[in-house]
C-alpha positions in Angstrom: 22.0 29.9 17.8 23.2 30.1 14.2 21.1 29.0 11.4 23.0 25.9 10.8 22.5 25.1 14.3 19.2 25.6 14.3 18.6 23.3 11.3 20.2 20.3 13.2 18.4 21.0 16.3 15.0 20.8 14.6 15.9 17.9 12.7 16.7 16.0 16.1 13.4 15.0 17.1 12.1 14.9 13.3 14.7 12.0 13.3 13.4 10.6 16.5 10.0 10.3 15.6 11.2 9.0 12.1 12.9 6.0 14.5 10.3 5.9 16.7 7.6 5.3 13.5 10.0 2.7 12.1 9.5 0.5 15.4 6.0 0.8 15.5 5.4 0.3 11.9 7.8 -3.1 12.6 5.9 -4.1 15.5 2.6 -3.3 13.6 3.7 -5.7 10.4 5.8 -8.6 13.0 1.5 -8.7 15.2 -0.3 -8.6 11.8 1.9 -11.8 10.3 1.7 -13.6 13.7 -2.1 -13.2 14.6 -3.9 -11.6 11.0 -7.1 -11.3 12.9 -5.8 -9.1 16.2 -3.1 -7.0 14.4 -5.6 -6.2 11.0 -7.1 -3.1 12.7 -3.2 -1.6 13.0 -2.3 -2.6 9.9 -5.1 -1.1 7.6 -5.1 2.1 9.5 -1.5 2.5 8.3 -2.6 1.1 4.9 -4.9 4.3 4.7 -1.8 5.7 3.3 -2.0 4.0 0.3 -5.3 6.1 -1.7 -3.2 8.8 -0.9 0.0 7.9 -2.2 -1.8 6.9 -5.4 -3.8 10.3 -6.0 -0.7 11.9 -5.5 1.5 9.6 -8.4 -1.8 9.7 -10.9 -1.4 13.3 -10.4 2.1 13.4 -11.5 1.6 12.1 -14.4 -1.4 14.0 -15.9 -4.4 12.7 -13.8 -4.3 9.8 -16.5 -6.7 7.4 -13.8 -10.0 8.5 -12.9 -11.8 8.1 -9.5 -12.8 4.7 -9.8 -10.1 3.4 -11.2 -8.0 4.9 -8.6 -10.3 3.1 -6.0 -9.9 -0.4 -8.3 -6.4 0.2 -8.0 -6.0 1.3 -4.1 -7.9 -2.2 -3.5 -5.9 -4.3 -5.4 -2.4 -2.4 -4.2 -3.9 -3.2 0.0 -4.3 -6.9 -1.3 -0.9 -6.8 -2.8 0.4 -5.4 0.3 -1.1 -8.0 2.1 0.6 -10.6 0.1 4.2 -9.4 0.1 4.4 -8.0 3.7 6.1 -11.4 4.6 8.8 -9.1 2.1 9.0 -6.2 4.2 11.8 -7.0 6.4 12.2 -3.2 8.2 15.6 -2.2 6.7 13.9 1.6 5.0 11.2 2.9 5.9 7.5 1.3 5.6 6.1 4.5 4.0 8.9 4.3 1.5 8.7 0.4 0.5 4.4 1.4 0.3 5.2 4.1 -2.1 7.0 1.7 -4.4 4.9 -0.6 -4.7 2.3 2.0 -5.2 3.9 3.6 -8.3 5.0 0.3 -9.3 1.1 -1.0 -9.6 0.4 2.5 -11.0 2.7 1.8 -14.0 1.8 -1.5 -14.3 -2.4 -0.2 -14.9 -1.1 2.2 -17.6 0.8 -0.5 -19.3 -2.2 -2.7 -19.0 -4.5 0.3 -20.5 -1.7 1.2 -23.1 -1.6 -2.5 -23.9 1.7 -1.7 -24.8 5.4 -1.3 -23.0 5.8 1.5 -20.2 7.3 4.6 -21.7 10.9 6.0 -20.4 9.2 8.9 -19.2 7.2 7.0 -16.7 10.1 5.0 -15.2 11.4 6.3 -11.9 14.6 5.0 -10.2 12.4 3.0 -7.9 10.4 0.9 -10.6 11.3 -2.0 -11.4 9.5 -4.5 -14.1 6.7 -6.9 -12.6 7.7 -10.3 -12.3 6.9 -13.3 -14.2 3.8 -13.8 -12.3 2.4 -10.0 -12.3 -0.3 -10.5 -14.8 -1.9 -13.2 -12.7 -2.6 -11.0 -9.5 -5.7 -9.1 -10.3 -6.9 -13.0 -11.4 -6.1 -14.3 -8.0 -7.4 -11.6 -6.2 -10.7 -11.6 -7.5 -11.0 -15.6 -7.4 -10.4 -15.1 -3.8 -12.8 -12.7 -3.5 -15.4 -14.5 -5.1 -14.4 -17.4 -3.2 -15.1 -15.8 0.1 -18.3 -14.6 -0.3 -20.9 -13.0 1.9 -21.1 -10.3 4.0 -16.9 -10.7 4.3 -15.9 -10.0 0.4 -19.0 -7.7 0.1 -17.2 -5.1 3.2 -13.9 -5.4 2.2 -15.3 -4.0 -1.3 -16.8 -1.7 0.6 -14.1 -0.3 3.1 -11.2 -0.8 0.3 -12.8 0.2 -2.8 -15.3 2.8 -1.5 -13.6 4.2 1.2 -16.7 4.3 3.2 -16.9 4.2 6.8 -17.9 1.5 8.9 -21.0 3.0 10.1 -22.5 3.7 6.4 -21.5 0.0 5.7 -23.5 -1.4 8.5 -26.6 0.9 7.4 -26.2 -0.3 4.3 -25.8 -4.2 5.0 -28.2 -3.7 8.1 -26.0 -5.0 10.9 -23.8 -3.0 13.8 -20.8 -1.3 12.8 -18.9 -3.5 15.5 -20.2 -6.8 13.7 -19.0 -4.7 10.2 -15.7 -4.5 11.8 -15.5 -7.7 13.0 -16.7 -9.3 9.4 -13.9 -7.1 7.6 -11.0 -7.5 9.9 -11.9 -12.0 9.9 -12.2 -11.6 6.1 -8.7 -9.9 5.4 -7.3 -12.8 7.4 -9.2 -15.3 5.7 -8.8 -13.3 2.5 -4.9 -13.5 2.9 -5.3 -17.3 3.5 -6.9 -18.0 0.1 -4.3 -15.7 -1.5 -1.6 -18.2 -0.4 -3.0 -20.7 -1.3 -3.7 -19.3 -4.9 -0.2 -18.6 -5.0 2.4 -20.2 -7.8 4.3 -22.9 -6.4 7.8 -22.7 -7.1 8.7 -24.9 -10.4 4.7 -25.2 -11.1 5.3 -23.3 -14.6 8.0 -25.0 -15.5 6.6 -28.5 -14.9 3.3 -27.1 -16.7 5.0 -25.7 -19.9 7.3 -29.4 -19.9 3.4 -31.4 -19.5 
């Protein structure tokens, strides 16, 4: 076999697992959107992609987030995710729309800590500006959060922000790691819930700036 040959022979099943991933990840989104609270667990293990991908970007550009911030940041980018994925509609790839939003939200931090506009340099053909809206996420976010309460918001901090495993959560907040589960997957859904309802209604700014 030639080496040309060869190279399209490997790539066969590298594209059939990349078609294969593609239905899951649709299947995985399609359960989590109909029933939050049985397809969660699916969902955030694929959303463990997401620290990751951000590491990897901060890196790129000079390491310019530190360790906390770049847990701040992964839990506000999983909330985000959470709030568009009514947006993912399955025509790329779900790892590719993740990693846009991800260096999307990374730019965004920057600007926020430059306080100033996003230099050329840091632009990619991906990024696009943040909406009209944009500044009012981290708001929402954390009024939802606070609004939830409890043991609920105090996990997802936990598992999102921290990282930390379910067993050192329910050391710490003295329960079993199957009720820490159970508390973290019931307060994404009802997390996601509250974000919806935080949401801008369409026209709202426009009939507030005309009051």
């Amino acid at each position: 076999m030639d080496s040309a040959a060869a190279r399209v022979h490997d790539a066969a099943p590298r594209q059939m697992d990349a078609i294969r991933q593609h239905e899951v990840d649709r299947r995985i989104v399609r359960d989590f959107l109909d029933n939050s609270a049985a397809g969660a667990e699916a969902l955030l293990a694929r959303l463990q992609l997401v620290p990751r991908v951000l590491a990897v970007l901060n890196q790129r550009r000079g390491g310019r987030l530190d360790a906390h911030e770049l847990a701040d940041l992964s839990q506000d980018v999983v909330l985000l995710v959470l709030r568009k994925l009514d947006t993912f509609f399955g025509a790329g790839s779900f790892d590719g729309w993740l990693y846009r939003i991800c260096e999307l939200e990374l730019l965004n931090w920057l600007r926020k800590r430059r306080r100033g506009p996003v230099l050329v340099e840091d632009w990619t053909a991906d990024a696009e500006p943040a909406g009209p809206g944009a500044a009012n996420d981290d708001g929402r976010v954390a009024l939802a959060l606070h609004r939830l309460g409890g043991y609920e918001a105090e996990i997802i901090r936990l598992r999102v922000q921290e990282d930390m495993p379910f067993e050192e959560i329910a050391a710490r907040l003295r329960v079993t790691p199957a009720n820490a589960k159970t508390r973290y997957y019931r307060g994404l859904a009802r997390l996601q819930e509250m974000l919806a309802d935080l949401a801008p209604r369409p026209g709202a700014a426009g009939r507030q700036e005309n009051a």
